[in-house]
N, C-alpha and C positions, 0 to 999 in steps of 0.2 A: 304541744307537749308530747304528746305518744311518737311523732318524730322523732324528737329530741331523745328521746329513750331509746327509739330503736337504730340510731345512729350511733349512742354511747352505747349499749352493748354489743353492736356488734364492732366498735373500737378495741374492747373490754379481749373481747374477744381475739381478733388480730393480734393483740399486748401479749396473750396468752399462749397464739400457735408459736410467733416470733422467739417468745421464752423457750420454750420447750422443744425446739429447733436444738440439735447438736450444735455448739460452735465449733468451727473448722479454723487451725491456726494456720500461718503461713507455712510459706516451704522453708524457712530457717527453722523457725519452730519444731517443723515433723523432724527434720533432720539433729536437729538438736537431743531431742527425743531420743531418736533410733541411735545417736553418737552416743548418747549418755550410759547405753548398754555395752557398745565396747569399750567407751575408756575403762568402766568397773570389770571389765572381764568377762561381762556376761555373754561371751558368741552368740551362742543357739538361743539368748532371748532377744540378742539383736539383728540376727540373721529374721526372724520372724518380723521382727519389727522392720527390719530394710526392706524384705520383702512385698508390706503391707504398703510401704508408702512408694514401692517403683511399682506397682499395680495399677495401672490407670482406672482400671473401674473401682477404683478404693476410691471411699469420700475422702480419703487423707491424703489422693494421691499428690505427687510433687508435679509442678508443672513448667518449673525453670530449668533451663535443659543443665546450666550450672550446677545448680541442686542434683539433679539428676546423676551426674556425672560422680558428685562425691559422694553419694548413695552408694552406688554401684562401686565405687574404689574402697568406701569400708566393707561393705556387703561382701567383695571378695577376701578382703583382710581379714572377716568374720572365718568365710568359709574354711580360707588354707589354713587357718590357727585350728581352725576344728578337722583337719584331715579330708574334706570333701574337696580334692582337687579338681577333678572335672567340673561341677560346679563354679566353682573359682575360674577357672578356666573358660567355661561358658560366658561369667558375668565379663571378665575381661574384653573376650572378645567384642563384647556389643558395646561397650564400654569405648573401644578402641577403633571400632567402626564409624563410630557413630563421629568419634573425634581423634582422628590419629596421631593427631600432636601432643594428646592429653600424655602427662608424667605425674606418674605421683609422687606428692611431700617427702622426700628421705627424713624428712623432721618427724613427720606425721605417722609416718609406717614403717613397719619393718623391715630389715634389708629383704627378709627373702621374701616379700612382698614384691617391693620396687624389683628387685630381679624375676620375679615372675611375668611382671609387665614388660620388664623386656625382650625375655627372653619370648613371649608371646605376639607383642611387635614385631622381632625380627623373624619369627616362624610367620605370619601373617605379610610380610614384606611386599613381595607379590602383589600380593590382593590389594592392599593398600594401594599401589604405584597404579597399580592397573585402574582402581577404581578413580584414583585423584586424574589419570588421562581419562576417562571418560565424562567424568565431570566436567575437566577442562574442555574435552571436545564437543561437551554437550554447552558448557557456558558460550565457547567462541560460536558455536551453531547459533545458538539465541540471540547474540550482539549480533551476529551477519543480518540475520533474518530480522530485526529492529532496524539495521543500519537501512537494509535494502529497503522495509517498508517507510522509511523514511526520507532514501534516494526519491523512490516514486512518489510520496507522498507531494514531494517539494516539486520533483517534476511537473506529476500534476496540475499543482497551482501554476506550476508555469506557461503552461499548456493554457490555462485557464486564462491566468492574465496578459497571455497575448495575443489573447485574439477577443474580438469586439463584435457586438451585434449592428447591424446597422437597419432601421426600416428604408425600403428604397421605394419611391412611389413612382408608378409609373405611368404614358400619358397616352392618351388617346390619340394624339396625331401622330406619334410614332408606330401607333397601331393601322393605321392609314398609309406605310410607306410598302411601297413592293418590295418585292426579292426576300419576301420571310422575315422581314425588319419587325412585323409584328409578332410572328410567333415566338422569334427570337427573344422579342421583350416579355414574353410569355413563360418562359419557359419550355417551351415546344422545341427543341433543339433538331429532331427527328424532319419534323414536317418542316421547320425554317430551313433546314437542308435543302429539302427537295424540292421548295419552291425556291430556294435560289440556283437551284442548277437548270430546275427546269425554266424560268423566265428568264436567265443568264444567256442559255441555247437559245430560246426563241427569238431575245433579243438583238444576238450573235447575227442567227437566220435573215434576221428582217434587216440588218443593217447591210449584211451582204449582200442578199439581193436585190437591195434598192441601187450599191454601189455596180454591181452587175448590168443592171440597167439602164443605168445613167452611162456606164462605161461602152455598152454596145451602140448606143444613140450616137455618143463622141464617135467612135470608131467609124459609123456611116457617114458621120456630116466629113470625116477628115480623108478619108480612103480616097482616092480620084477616081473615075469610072463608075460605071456600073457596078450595084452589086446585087447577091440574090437576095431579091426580098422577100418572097416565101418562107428561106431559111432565118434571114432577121428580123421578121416581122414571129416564127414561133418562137425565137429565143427573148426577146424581146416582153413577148405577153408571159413565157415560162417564167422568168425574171421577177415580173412583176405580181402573177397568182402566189409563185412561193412569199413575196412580199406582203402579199395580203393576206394570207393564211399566215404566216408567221405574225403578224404581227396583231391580226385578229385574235390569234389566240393567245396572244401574248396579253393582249386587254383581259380575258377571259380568265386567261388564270389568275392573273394581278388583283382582278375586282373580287374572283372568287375567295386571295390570299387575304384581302382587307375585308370583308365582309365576315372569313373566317377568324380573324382576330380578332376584330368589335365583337363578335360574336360569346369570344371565350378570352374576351378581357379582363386580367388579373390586375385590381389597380394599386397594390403594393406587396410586397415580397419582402423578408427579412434575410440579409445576407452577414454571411463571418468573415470577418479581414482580420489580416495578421497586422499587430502594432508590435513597433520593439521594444520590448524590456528596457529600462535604466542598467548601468551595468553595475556590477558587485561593487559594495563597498570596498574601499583598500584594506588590507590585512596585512599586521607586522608581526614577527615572529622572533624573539630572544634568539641566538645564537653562540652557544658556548662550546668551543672546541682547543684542542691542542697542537702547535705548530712546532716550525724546526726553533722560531724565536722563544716560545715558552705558553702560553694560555693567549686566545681570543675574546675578547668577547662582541659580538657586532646583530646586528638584525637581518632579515630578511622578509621582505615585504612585495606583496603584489600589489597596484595601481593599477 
């Protein structure tokens, strides 16, 4: 029960601030208000009144930029019927800024009303034209810069969607072949280099000089006569030490290159390969123009 009491009054209560709250009516209503003192002729009670409701910090303020607008168009009709032209003058202009297309009611107002607006439009001219080009150069600025974030946007994805991840695994016996065939599968691109130039030369060395050797042995069994064998007996063994030094060391790097690869064997790596897009949907396009026979009408379309 003492719940129940202290829930209904503080209900009681709420019922009470709500009541006692000003009510605010809409912006036809304010403006209705503020009109109902110049149809009667009252200006200067409806100049106050205009006032009060184009006042933004006013709880009555108007906040339909329409309403707005015929606030300010009687507010000025208030003004020039009371002699405060600058005033009038003032309220037009903002009036007229804010909407330069805006004309007021010949029905509604008086002629030298409506001629005050205009004649305040065409003194304003200028400024008007100037400001509609920079809005306009400020709207195309805004569509470009949408457009472009949306070129790259689309790019992007395209960029995205054509290219694929792949995992590649990789294998220990290929890590086992000479000539940097491991590093290579490594990623090592540096070091596979060099051990394939350097066991490529060595290779090179040791096939020569075995061919060397075998060539100078033919050359004495075929030559007729004598010949000096001091001299082909040192070219001979020459032949054959660069053969073995060549090709000793050619074991030597090799074991070292595979020993080096088991060593710093990477056993999968993820790579990006380009796929190709599907191509554009076809697009058709209405075509209406004027010829020497009289109207076209026809399409054009991409595939």
């Amino acid at each position: 029960m003492p719940k129940l009491r202290s829930v209904s009054v503080l209900l009681v209560l709420l019922a009470v601030s709500f009541a006692a709250a000003p009510a605010r009516g809409d912006d036809a209503t304010e403006l209705e208000r503020a009109k109902a003192s110049y149809d009667a002729g009252r200006y200067a009670e409806a100049v106050d009144r205009f006032r009060e409701i184009l006042n933004s910090a006013s709880p009555n303020a108007l906040h339909e930029p329409i309403a707005i607008e015929r606030a300010r168009a009687y507010n000025a009709a208030c003004l020039i019927a009371l002699g405060r032209s600058d005033e009038a003058d003032a309220e037009i202009e903002k009036l007229i800024r804010a909407n330069p297309v805006f004309s007021p009611d010949p029905v509604a107002f008086p002629g030298k009303v409506v001629d005050r607006f205009i004649e305040i439009k065409s003194r304003l001219k200028q400024e008007l034209e100037a400001a509609s080009r920079a809005r306009a150069a400020a709207e195309q600025a805004a569509k470009t810069k949408v457009e472009r974030q949306q070129r790259e946007y689309i790019e992007s994805l395209q960029r995205l969607a054509s290219q694929e991840t792949v995992l590649v695994r990789h294998s220990r016996w290929i890590a086992m072949l000479p000539f940097g065939v491991g590093q290579f599968q490594n990623g090592q691109d540096a070091l596979g280099y060099t051990l394939l130039v350097v066991e490529g030369a060595l290779s090179v060395t040791s096939i020569a000089s075995y061919m060397v050797r075998a060539g100078l042995i033919a050359d004495s069994l075929s030559v007729p006569g004598p010949i000096d064998v001091p001299k082909f007996q040192s070219q001979v063994n020459t032949a054959r030490d660069v053969n073995h030094y060549a090709t000793g060391a050619l074991a030597v790097v090799a074991l070292a290159g595979m020993i080096h690869a088991q060593a710093t064997f990477v056993p999968e790596v993820q790579e990006t390969r380009l796929r190709p897009l599907p191509p554009p949907p076809p697009s058709v396009v209405p075509k209406v123009g004027a010829g020497p026979a009289g109207f076209f009408l026809g399409v054009s379309g991409r595939f």
